[in-house]
C-alpha positions as CSV (number, residue, x, y, z in Angstrom):
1,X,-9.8,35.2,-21.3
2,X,-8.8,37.8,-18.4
3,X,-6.0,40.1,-19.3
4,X,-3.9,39.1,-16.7
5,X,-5.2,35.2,-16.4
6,X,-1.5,33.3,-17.0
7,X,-3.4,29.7,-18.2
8,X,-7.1,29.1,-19.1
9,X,-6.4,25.0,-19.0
10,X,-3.7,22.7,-16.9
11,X,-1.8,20.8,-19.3
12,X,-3.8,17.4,-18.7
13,X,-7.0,18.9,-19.2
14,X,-7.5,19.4,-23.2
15,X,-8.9,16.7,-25.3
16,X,-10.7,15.7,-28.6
17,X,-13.8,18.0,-27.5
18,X,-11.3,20.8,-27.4
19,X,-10.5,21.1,-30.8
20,X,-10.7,24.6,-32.5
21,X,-10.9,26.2,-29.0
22,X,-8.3,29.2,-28.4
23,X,-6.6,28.6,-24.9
24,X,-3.7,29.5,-22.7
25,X,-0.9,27.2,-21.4
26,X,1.2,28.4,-18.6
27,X,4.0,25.4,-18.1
28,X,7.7,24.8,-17.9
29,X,9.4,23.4,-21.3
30,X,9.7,18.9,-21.0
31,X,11.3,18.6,-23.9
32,X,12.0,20.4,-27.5
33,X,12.5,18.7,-30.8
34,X,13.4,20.4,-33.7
35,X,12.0,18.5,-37.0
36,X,13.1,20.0,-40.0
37,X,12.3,23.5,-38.7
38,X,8.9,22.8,-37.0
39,X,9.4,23.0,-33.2
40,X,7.5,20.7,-31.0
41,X,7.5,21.6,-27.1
42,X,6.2,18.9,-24.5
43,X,4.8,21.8,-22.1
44,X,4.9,20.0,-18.4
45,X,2.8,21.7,-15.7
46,X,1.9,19.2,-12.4
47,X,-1.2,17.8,-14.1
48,X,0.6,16.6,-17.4
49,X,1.5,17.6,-20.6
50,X,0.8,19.0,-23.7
51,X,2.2,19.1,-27.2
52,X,3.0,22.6,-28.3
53,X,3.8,22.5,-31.9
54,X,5.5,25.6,-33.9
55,X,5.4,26.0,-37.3
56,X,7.5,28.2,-39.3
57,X,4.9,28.5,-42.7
58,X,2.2,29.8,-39.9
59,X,4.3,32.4,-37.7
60,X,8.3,32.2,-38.9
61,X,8.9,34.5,-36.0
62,X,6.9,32.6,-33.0
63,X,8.9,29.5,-34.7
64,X,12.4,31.6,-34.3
65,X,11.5,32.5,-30.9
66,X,11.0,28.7,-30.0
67,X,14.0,27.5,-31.4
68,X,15.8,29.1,-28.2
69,X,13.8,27.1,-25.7
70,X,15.9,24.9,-23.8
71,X,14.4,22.6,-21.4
72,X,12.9,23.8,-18.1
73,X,12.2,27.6,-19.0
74,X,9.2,28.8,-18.2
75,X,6.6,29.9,-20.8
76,X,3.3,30.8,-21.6
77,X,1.7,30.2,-24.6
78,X,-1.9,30.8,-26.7
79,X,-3.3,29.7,-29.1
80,X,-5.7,27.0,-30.9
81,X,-6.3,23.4,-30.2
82,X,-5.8,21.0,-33.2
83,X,-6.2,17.7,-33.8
84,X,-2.3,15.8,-34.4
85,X,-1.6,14.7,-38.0
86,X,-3.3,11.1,-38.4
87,X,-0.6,8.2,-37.5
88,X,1.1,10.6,-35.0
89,X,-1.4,10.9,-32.1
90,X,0.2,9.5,-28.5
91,X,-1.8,6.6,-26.7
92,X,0.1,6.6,-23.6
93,X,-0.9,10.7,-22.8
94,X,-4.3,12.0,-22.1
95,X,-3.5,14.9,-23.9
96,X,-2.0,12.4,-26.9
97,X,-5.0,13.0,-29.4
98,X,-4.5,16.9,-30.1
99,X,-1.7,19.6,-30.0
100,X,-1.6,23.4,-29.2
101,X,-1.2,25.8,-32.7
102,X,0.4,29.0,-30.7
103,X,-0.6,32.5,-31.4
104,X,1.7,33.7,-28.9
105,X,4.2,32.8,-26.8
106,X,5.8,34.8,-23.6
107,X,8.6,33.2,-21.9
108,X,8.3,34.3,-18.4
109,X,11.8,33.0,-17.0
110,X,14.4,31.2,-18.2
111,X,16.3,28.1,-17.0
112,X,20.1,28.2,-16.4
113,X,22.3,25.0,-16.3
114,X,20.3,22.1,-15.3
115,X,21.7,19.9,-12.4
116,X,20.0,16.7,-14.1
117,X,17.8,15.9,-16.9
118,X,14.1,15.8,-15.4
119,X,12.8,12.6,-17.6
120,X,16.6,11.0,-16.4
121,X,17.1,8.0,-13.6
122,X,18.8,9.9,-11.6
123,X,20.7,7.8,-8.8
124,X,22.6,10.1,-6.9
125,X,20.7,10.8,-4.5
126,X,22.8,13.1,-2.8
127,X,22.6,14.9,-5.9
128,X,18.7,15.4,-6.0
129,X,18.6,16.0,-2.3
130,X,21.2,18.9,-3.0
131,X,18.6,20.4,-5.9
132,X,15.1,18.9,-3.8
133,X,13.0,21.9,-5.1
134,X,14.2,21.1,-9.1
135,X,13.7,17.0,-8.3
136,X,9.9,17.5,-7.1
137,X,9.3,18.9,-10.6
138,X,9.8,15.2,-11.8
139,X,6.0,13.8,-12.3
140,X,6.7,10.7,-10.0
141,X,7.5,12.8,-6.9
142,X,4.8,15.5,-7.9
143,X,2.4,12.7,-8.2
144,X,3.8,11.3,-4.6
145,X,3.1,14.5,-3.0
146,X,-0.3,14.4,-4.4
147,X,-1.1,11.1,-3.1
148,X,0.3,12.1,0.1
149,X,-2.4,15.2,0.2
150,X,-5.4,12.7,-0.5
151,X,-4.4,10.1,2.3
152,X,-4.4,13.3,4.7
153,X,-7.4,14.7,3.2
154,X,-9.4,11.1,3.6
155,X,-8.0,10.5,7.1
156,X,-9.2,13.9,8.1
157,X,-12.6,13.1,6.4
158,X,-13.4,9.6,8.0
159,X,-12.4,10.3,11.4
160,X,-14.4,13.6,11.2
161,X,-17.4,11.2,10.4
162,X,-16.2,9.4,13.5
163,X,-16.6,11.8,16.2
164,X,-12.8,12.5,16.6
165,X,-11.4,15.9,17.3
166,X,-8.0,17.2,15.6
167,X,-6.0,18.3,18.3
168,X,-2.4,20.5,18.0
169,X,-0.2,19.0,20.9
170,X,3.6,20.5,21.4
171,X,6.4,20.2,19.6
172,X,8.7,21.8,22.6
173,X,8.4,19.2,25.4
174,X,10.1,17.7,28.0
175,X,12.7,14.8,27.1
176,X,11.4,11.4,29.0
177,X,12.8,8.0,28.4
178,X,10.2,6.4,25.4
179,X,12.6,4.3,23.3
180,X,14.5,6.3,20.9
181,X,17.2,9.4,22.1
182,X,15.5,12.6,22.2
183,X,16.5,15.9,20.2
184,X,16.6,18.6,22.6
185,X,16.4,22.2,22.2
186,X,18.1,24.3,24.7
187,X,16.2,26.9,26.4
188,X,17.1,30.8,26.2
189,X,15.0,32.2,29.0
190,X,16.2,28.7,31.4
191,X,19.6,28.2,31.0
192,X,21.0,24.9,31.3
193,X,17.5,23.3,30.8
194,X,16.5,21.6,27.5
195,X,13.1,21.2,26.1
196,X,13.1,18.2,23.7
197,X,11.2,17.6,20.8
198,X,8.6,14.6,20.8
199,X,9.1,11.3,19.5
200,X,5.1,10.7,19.7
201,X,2.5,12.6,21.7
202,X,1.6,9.6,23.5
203,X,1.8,11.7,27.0
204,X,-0.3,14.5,25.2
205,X,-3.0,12.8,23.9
206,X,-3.5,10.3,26.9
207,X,-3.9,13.7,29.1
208,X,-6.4,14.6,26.3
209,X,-8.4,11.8,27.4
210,X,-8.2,12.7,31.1
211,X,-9.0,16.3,30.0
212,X,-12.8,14.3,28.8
213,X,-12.1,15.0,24.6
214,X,-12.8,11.7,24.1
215,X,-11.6,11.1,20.8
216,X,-9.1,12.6,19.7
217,X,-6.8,12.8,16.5
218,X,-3.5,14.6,15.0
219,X,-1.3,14.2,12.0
220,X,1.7,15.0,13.8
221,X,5.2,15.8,13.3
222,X,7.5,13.6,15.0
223,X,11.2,13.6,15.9
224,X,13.5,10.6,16.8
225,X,17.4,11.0,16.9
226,X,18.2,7.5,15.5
227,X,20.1,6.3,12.9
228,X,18.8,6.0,9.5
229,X,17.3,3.7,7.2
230,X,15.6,3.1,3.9
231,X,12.1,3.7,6.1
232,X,13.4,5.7,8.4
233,X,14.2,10.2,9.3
234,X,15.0,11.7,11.8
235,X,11.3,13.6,11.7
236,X,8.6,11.9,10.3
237,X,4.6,12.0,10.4
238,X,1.9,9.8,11.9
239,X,-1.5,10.0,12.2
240,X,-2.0,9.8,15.5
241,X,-5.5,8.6,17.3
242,X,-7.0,7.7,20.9
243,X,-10.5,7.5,22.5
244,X,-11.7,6.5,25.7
245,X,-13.7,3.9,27.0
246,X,-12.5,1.5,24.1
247,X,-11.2,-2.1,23.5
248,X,-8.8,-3.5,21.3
249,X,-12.0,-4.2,18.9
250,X,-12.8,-1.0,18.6
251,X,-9.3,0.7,17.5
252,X,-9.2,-2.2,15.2
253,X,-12.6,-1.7,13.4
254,X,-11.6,2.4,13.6
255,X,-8.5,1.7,11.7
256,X,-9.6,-0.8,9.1
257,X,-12.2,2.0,7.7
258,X,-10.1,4.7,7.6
259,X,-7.6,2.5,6.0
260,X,-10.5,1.5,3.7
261,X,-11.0,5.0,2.9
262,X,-7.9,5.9,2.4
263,X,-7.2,3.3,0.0
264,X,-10.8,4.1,-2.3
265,X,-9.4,7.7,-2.5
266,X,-5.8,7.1,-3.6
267,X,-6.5,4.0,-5.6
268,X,-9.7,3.2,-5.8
269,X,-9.8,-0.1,-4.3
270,X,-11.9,-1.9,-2.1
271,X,-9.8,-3.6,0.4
272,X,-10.8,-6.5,2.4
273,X,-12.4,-5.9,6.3
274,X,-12.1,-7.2,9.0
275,X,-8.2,-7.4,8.9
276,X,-6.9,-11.3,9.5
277,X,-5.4,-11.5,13.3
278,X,-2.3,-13.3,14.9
279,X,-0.9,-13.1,18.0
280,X,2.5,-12.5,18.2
281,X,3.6,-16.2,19.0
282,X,1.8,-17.2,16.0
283,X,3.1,-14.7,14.1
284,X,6.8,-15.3,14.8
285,X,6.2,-18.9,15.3
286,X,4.9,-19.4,11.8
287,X,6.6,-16.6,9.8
288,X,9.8,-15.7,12.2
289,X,8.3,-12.2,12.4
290,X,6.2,-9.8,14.2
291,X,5.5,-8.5,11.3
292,X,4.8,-10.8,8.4
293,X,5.0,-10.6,4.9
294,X,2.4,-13.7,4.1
295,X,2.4,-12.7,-0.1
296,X,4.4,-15.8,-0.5
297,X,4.5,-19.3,1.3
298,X,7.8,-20.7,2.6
299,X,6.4,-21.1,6.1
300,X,7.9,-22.0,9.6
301,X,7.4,-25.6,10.8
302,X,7.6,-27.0,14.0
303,X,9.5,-30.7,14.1
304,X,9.5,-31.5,18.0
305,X,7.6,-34.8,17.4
306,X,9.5,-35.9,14.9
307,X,13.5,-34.9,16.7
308,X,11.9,-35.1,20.0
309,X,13.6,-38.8,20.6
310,X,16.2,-38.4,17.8
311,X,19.8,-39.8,17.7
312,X,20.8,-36.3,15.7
313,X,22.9,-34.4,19.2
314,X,22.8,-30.7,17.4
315,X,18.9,-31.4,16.9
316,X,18.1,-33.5,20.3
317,X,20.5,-31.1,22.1
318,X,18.1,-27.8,21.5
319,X,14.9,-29.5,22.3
320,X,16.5,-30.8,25.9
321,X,17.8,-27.2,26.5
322,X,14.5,-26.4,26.1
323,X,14.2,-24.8,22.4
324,X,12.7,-25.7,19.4
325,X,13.5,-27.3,15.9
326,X,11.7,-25.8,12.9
327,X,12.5,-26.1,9.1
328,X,11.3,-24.6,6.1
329,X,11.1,-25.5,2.9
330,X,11.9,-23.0,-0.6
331,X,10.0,-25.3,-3.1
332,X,12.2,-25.7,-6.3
333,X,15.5,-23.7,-4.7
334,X,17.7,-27.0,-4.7
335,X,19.5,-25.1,-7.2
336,X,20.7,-22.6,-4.9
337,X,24.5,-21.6,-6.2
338,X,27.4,-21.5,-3.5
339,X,27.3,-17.7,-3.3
340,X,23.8,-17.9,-2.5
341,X,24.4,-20.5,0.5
342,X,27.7,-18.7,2.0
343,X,25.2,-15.7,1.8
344,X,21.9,-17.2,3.7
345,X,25.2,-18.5,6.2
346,X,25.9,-15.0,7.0
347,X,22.6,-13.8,7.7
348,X,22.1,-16.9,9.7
349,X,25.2,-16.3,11.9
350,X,24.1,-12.5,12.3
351,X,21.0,-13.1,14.0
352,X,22.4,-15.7,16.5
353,X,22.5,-19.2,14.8
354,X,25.7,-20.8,14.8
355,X,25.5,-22.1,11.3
356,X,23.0,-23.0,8.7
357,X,22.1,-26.6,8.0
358,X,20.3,-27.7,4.8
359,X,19.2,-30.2,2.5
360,X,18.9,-30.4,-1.3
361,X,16.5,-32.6,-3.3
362,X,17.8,-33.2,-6.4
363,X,17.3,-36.8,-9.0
364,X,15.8,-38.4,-5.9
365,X,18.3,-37.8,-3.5
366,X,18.7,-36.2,-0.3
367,X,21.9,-34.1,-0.6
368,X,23.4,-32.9,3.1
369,X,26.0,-34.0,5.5
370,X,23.3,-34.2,8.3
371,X,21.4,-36.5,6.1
372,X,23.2,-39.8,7.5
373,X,22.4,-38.9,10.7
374,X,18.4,-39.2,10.5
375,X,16.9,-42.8,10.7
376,X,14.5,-44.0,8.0
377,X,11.1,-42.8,10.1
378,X,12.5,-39.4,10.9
379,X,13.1,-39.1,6.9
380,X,9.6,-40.5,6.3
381,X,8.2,-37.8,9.1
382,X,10.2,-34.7,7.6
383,X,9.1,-35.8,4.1
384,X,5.1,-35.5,5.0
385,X,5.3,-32.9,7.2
386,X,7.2,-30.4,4.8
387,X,5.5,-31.5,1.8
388,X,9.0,-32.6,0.1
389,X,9.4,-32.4,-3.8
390,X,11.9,-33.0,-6.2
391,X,13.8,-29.6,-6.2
392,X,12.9,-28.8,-2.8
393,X,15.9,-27.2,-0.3
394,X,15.1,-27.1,3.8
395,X,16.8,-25.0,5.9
396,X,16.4,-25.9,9.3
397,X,17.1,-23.9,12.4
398,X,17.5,-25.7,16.1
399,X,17.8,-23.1,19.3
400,X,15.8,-21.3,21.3
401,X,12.6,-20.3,20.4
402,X,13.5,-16.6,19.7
403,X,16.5,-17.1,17.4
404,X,15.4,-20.0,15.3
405,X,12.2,-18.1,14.7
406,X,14.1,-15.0,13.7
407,X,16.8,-16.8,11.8
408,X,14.2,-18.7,9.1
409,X,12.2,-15.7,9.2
410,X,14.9,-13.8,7.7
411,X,16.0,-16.5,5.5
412,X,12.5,-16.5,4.3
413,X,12.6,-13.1,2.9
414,X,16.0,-13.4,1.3
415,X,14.8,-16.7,-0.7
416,X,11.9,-14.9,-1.9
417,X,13.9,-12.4,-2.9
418,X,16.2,-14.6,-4.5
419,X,13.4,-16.6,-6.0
420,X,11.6,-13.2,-6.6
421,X,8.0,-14.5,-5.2
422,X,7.6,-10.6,-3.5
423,X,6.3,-9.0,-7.2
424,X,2.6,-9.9,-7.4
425,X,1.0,-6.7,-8.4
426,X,-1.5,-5.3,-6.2
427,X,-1.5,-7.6,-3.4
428,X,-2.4,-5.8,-0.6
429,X,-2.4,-8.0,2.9
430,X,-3.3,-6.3,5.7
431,X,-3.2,-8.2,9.3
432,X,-3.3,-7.4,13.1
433,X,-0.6,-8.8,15.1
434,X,-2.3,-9.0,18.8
435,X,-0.8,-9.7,22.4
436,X,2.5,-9.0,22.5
437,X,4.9,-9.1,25.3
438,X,4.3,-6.3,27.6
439,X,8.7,-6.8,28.6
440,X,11.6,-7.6,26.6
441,X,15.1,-8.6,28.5
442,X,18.1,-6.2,27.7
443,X,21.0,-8.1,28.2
444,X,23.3,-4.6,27.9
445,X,21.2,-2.6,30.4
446,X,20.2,-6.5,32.8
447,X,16.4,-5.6,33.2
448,X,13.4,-5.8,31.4
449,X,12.5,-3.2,29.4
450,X,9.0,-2.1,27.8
451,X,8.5,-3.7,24.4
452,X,6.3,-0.7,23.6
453,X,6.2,2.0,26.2
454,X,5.9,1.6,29.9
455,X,1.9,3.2,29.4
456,X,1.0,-0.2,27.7
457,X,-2.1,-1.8,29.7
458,X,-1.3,-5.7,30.7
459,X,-3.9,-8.2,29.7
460,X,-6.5,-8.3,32.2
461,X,-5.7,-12.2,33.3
462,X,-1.9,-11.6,33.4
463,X,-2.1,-8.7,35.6
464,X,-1.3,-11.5,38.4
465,X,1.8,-12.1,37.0
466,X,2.8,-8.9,37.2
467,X,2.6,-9.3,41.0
468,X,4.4,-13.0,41.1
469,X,7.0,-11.3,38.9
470,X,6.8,-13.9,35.9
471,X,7.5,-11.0,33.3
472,X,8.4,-13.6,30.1
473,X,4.9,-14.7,30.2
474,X,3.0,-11.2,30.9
475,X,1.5,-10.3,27.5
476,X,0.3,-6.7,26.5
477,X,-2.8,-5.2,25.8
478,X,-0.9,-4.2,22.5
479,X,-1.5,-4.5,18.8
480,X,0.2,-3.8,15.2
481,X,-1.0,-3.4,11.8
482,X,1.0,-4.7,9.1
483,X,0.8,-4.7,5.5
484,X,2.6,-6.8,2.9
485,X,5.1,-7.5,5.7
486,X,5.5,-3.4,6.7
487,X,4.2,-2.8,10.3
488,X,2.6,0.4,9.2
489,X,0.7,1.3,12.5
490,X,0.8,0.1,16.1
491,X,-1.3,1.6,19.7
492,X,-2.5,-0.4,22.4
493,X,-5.0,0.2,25.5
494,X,-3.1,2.5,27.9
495,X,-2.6,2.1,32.0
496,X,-5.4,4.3,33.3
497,X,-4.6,3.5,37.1
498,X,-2.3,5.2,38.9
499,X,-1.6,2.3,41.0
500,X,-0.7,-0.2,38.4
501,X,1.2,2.4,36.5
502,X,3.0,3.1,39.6
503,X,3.5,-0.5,39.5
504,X,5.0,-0.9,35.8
505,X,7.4,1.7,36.7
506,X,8.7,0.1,39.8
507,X,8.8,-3.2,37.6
508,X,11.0,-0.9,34.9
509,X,13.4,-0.1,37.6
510,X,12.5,3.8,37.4
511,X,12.8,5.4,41.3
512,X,10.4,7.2,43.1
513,X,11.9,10.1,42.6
514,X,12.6,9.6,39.1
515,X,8.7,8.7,38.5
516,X,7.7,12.3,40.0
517,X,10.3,14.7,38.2
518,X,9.9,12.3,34.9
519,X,6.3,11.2,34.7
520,X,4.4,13.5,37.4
521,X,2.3,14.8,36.0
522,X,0.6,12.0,34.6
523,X,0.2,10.2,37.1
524,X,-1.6,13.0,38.9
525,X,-3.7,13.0,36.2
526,X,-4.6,9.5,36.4
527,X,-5.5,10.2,40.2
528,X,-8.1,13.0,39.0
529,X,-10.8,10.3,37.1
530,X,-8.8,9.0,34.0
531,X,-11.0,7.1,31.6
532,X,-10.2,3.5,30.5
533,X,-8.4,4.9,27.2
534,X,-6.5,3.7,24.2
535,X,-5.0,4.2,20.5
536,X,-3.1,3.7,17.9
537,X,-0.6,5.8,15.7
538,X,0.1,4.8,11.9
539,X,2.9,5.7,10.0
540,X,2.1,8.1,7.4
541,X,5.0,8.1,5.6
542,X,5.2,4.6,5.5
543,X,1.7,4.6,4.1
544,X,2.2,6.8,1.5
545,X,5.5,4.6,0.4
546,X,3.6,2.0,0.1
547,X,0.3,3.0,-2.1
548,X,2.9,5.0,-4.4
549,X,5.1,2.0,-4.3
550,X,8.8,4.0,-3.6
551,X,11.4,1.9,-1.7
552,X,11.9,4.8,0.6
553,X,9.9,7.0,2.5
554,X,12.3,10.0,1.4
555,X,10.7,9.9,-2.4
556,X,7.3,10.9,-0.5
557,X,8.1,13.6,1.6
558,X,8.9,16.9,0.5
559,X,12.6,17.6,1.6
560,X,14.0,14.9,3.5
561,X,17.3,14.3,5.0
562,X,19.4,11.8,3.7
563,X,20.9,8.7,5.2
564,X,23.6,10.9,7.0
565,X,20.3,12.7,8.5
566,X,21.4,15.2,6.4
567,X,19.8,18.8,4.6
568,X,22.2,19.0,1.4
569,X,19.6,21.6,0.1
570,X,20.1,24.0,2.8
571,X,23.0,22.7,4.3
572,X,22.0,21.9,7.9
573,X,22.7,21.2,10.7
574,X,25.1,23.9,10.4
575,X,27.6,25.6,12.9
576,X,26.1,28.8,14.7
577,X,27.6,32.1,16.0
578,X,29.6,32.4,18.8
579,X,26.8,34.8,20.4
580,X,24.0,32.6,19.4
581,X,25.7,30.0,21.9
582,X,26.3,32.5,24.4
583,X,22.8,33.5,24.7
584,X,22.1,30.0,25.2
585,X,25.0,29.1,27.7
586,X,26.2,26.8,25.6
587,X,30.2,26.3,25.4
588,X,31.1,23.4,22.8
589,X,33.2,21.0,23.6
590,X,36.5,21.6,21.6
591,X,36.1,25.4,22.6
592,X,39.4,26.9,24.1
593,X,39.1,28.1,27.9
């Protein structure tokens, strides 16, 4: 061993093979048990751990010295690898078949007053954000980070066998309306002007194609001031792609292998290519979602044939206004408690239903006020078309084609939470989601929005009705990628003609004037030979939750903020110095003249 050398061997790295070797360990203390005077140490380093065992009848004064080791100090230890004492060895560790006799031990720091126990559940989470450099010690989140390093690594590696080019764009840009509100950042040397930081390079990289790179890549840092959720920061990571002269089949076939590489590396899986593919009417007509979780049944079905002519107003009513009737049906939930109906009420009501209407089948009968109100043939009809059992329930939801969609859709995933038909183990379904509208109506702002971005490319045969103005019917030249129900990428194929991109803006409502000083310099670009170009961008984070199986993306990032879109570690954002806001010509708000 070198003098100076702190470990000759991780602590996951010594087995059967090693026994009667002399080694260094270099690690931080697990945990210590004291049996009858014999000291064993779990010794945890990020690769595992390893059984340290002192033994006063060997060395009474090593064995003294690790009786004052409390959990978390950090030691150093050598000596010789043993097997354990037959009946004692530990299945469930890689190290479980032999232990570490020390000849030595240095302890190189100490640990003060631990915030939590390491091995503990700990679940406030404000608490671990507060200590986030002591909580990434805990082998689940050092494992997470790991994970996260490999994706990166074999996203890097397959689109480097691709062709593309990894490409730094800025993080100090120019605020433009994308979506989401913008963090700015105000500028020293320009006072009163603002650079913002980007909520996607999607400006950057389509100049990138102009600019003849071709294809082109990043794993970037993005920043959207929004609030918070379970999947959601207020800076987050994607890896970001585009390429000229492509189609929609060729981002799709891109994607599918680096997701097939990224998934042999981190779990060593083959996953299924290609990807399934519904458009987005199927999609939300079938599952009430743009992005579907398909792991369970519980589908959306259509029952305009069978109410088209019915006597039932509430049903008959929607389908003259010109909306739909669709029902599903939660096999065996005709046991569903009051709590559990008030509850599928609510979420009903909050996405725009008026109430929730529903049938029971239990010994043989139909149980539901609505039930007297369907002839004999309609009942017939509904009972073949559903595929009614004994124990079935049916929720139905009649109004326009959006809301009752939305409403089962979210009624489906409750049930099958309820019903807990979401916990097959390693199910992975992967699906595109195709041709979605290129506008969505804002009733707060009255006008049509982009549902993406306003660079999305129409479909080539409804670039007509951009001209006759039909905007509900114009579909986009756009595309998702979900998994198990998470829409964990989406792109499309961009505008690369300044006329029809002058044209979507107009149809967004943004001036002239505002097109020039907002958007100018893309579309002079466009005017200088822009390529027929598009991409996608996937969310790493969102990735990484998934393969490591977290609930939220903040157990696989380093230091997140929490749902307050705070830093507890560090404390920000934080108040600054009256000069630093001078030198900025900045004056806040509740500051006295």
């Amino acid at each position: 061993m070198t003098k100076n050398m702190y470990r000759t061997h991780n602590c996951n790295s010594l087995r059967k093979t090693d026994i009667g070797r002399e080694v260094t360990l270099a690690g931080w203390v697990h945990v210590s048990r004291d049996h009858g005077g014999v000291i064993f140490i779990d010794l945890r380093d990020r690769e595992g751990l390893t059984q340290v065992v002192f033994r006063p009848e060997e060395n009474a004064e090593l064995a003294k010295q690790a009786h004052t080791l409390r959990s978390e100090d950090v030691i150093q230890v050598s000596g010789r690898v043993a097997p354990r004492v037959p009946g004692t060895e530990n299945q469930k560790l890689a190290t479980g078949d032999i232990e570490v006799i020390p000849s030595e031990l240095h302890i190189l720091n100490r640990a003060g007053d631990l915030p939590f126990p390491i091995d503990a559940e700990v679940h406030n989470e404000d608490l671990r954000m507060t200590y986030r450099y002591y909580d990434l010690r805990r082998p689940q989140l050092a494992r997470n980070l790991q994970v996260r390093h490999r994706i990166a690594k074999a996203t890097r590696d397959y689109l480097d066998s691709q062709g593309y080019v990894e490409v730094e764009t800025p993080i100090l840009s120019k605020s433009t309306p994308e979506g989401a509100r913008d963090f700015l950042v105000p500028s020293r040397l320009m006072p009163g002007k603002f650079y913002a930081l980007p909520q996607a390079p999607q400006q950057y990289k389509q100049l990138l194609m102009v600019a003849g790179v071709e294809k082109y890549f990043q794993i970037a840092k993005c920043f959207r001031d929004e609030d918070l959720r379970a999947d959601r920061q207020p800076e987050f990571t994607q890896i970001d792609i585009e390429a000229s002269f492509v189609r929609p089949d060729d981002i799709f076939t891109l994607t599918e292998g680096m997701l097939a590489a990224i998934f042999k590396a981190t779990l060593n899986i083959d996953i299924n290519t290609p990807f399934d593919r519904l458009t987005y009417r199927e999609a939300v007509g079938e599952y009430g979602s743009d992005k579907p979780d398909r792991r369970f049944g519980i589908e959306l079905v259509d029952l305009e044939e069978i109410f088209r002519s019915s006597g039932f107003k509430v049903f008959r009513g929607a389908l003259d206004a010109g909306g739909v009737v669709k029902a599903i049906n939660a096999k065996g939930f005709a046991g569903i408690t009051i709590g559990q109906a008030d509850e599928l009420t609510e979420i009903a009501k909050l996405y725009g239903a008026k109430g929730l209407a529903f049938i029971k089948i239990e010994n043989g009968e139909w149980k539901s006020p609505i039930v007297k109100f369907f002839s004999d043939a309609e009942k017939t009809a509904l009972q073949s078309k559903l595929k009614i059992e004994e124990g079935d329930c049916i929720f139905f939801g009649a109004d326009k084609w959006e809301i009752a969609c939305e409403v089962l859709g979210r009624l489906r995933l409750r049930i099958a939470e309820i019903q807990k038909l979401l916990f097959a183990p390693e199910v992975w379904d992967f699906l595109w989601v195709t041709d979605f509208p290129l506008f969505e109506w804002s009733a707060e702002e009255n006008k049509w929005n982009a549902m993406h971005h306003p660079f999305t490319r129409p479909k080539a045969e409804d670039i007509a009705l951009l001209e006759a103005k039909k905007f509900p019917a114009i579909r986009a030249e756009a595309y998702d990628v979900v998994l198990n129900g998470v829409e964990i990428g989406g792109g499309s194929i961009r505008i690369h003609e300044p006329e029809l991109q002058e044209k979507m803006f107009e149809t967004l409502g943004i001036s002239p004037e505002d097109r020039q000083s907002l958007f100018g310099h893309l579309l002079h670009a466009l005017r200088l030979g822009a390529p027929p170009h598009g991409g996608i961008a996937l969310g790493l984070d969102r990735l990484v939750m998934l393969i490591c199986g977290e609930q939220s993306i903040r157990d696989v990032m380093a230091f997140p903020k929490n749902n307050r879109g705070m830093d507890l570690m560090t404390q920000s954002p934080a108040e600054v110095g009256p000069r630093q806001l001078r030198d900025l010509s900045i004056k806040l708000a509740g500051d006295k003249k």
